[in-house]
C-alpha positions as CSV (number, residue, x, y, z in Angstrom):
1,X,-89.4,-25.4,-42.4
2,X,-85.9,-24.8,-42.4
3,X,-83.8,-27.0,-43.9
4,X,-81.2,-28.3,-46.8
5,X,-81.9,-31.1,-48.5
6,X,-78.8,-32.7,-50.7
7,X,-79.4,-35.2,-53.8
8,X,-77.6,-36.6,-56.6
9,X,-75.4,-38.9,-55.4
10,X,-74.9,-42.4,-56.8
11,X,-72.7,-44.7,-58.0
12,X,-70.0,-43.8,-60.9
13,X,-67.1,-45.0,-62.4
14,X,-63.5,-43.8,-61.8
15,X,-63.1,-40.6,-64.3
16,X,-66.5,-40.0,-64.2
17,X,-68.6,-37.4,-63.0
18,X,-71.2,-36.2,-60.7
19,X,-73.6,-32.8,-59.6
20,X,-74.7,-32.4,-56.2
21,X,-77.6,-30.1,-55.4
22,X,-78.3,-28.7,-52.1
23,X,-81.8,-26.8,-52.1
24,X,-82.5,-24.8,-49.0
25,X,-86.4,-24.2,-47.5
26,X,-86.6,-21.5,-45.1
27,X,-83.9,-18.6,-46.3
28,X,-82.0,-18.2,-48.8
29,X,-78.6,-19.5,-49.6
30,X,-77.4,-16.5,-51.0
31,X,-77.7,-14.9,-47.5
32,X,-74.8,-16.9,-46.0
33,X,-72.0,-18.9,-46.5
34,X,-72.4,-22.5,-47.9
35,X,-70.1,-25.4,-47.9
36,X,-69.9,-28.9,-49.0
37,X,-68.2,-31.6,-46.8
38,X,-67.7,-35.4,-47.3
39,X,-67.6,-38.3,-44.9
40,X,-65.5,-41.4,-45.5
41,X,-66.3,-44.5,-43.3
42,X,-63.9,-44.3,-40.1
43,X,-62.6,-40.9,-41.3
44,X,-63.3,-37.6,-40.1
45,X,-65.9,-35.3,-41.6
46,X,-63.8,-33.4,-44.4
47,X,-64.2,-29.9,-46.1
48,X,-64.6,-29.8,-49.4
49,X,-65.7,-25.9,-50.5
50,X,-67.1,-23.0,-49.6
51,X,-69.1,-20.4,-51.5
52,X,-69.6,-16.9,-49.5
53,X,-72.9,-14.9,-49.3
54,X,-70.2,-11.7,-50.2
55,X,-69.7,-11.5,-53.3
56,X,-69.7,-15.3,-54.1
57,X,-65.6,-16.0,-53.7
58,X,-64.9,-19.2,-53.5
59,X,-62.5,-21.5,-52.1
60,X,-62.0,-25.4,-52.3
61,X,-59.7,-28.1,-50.1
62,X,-56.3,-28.7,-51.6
63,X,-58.2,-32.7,-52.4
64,X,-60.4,-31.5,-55.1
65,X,-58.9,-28.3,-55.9
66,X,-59.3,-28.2,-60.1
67,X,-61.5,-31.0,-60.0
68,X,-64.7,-29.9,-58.1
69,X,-66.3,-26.8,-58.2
70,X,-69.2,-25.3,-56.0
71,X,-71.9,-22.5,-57.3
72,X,-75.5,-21.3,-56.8
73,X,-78.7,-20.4,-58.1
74,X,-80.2,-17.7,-56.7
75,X,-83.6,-18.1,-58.5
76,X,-83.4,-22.1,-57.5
77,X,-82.2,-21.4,-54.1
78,X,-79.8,-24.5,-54.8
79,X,-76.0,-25.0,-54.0
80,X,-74.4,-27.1,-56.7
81,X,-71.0,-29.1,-56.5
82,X,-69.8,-30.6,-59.7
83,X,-67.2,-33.3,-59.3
84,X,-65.2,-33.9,-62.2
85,X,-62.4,-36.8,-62.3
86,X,-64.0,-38.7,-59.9
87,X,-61.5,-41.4,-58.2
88,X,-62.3,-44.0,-55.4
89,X,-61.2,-42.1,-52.6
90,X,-63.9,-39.8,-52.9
91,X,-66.5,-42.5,-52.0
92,X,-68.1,-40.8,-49.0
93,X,-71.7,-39.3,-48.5
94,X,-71.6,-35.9,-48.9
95,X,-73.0,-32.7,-47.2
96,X,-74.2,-29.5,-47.8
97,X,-73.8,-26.7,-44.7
98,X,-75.3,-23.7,-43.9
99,X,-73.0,-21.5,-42.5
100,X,-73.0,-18.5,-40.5
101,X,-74.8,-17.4,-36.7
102,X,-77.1,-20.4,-37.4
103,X,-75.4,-23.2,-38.8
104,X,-76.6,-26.6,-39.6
105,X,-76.2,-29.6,-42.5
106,X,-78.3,-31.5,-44.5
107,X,-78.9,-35.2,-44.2
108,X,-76.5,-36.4,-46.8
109,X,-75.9,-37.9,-49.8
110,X,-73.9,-41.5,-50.6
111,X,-71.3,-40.9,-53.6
112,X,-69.5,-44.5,-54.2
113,X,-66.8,-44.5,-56.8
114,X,-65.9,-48.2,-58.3
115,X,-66.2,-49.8,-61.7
């Protein structure tokens, strides 16, 4: 089956911070592009960051530029997103992408910021 499946979300205190994992079934993320977006309630779905099957450049939203960063394990076949400095605004579930000629997203993730 062919899929991404996204976990670690939860609820954390402002300043705190989270990792996301999106582990794909089916082909391997290294093969394409993969991106994370998030989703607020009543907003539009956002991009958040990108890491490309060439070479592995990245590149990030001016919103969490410096304070999240995306990566990969090849041998997990997992995306990562570590999000650092977490603030209430980023409360939003949270999505993992695969990109390229066949594109589709996982079924999310809830990240709630609050103390």
């Amino acid at each position: 089956q062919v899929q991404v499946v996204e976990s670690g979300g939860g609820l954390v205190q402002p300043g705190g911070s989270l990792i996301l994992s999106c582990t794909a079934s089916g082909f391997t993320v290294s093969s394409v592009p993969m991106s994370w977006y998030r989703q607020a309630p009543g907003k539009e779905r956002e991009h958040l960051a990108t890491i490309n099957n060439s070479g592995g450049s990245t590149n990030y939203a001016d919103s969490v530029k410096g304070r999240f960063t995306i990566s990969r394990d090849n041998a997990k076949n997992t995306v990562y997103l570590q999000m650092n400095n977490l603030k209430p605004e980023d409360t939003a579930v949270y999505y993992c992408k695969r990109g390229g000629w066949w594109s589709f997203w996982g079924q999310g993730t809830q990240v709630t910021v609050s103390s």
